[in-house]
N, C-alpha and C positions, 0 to 999 in steps of 0.2 A: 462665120457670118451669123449676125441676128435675127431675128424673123420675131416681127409683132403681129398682131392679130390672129395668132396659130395656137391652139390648146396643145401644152407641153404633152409629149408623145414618147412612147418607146417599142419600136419597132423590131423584130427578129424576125427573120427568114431563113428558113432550114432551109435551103438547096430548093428542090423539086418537091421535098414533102407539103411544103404550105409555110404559114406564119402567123403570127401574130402581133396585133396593134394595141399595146395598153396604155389607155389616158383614164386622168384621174374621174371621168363620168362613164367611159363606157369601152368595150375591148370590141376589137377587130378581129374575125378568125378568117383564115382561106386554106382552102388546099390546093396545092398546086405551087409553079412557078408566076403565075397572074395574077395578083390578086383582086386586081380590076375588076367588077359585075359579079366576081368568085364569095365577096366576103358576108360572112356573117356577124351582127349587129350585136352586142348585148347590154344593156343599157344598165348602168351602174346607179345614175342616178340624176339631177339637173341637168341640166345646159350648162356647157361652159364657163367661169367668169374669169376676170384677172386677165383678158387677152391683150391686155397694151403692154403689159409688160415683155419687154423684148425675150428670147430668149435663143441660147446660144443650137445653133446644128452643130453635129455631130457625126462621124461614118463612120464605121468599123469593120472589114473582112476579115476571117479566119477560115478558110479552105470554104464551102459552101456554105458558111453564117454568116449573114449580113447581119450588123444592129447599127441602129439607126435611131438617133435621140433629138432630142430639143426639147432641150433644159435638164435638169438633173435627172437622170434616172432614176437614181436611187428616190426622191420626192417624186417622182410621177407614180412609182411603184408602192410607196407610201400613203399615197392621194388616193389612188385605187381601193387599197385593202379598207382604209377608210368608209369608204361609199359602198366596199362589198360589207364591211362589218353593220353601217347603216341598214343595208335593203334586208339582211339576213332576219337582224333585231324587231323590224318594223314588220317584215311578213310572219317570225315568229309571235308576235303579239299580238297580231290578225290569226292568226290560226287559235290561239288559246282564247281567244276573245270570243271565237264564232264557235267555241265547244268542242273542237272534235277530240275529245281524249275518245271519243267510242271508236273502237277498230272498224265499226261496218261505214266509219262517217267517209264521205268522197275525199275529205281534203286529210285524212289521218294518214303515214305513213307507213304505217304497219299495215300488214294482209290479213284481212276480216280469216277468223278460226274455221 
């Protein structure tokens, strides 16, 4: 089946430990078998776009792993690293921008001596 209006997704579910939601803006975490009210948010980057384009479902079970897709995985996983290489570059050039090579600054990564 097809599904328009859905941001391509790729889903895993370990059993009972929790899962995970990655789309190309932003990842789903949960722990647990619910992920319902459970998940935590992390935001990669925009809002969604490109959502008319249909895009194919997908199920998969292997003993307690669910995965669960719509549309390419391999290109949602793609889309992702994308947006995380984005936010990485953009906050590292905010950090060098605002000074802090000093190890006592708040936002330096190193532990003041």
């Amino acid at each position: 089946m097809r599904r328009r209006g859905v941001e391509r997704s790729l889903e895993i579910q370990l059993g009972r430990l929790g899962g995970i939601d990655v789309r190309p803006t932003r990842l789903f975490l949960w722990g647990g078998e619910e992920r319902k009210g459970r998940e935590r948010i992390v935001s990669l980057g925009t809002p969604p776009r490109s959502l008319l384009i249909p895009r194919r479902e997908r199920e998969v079970q292997a003993g307690a792993v669910q995965v669960r897709s719509l549309g390419n995985p391999l290109m949602t996983i793609a889309l992702a690293g994308v947006h995380v290489a984005r936010k990485l570059a953009r906050e590292r050039s905010e950090v060098s921008e605002s000074g802090s090579a000093d190890p006592g600054s708040e936002r330096s990564l190193r532990p003041p001596d």
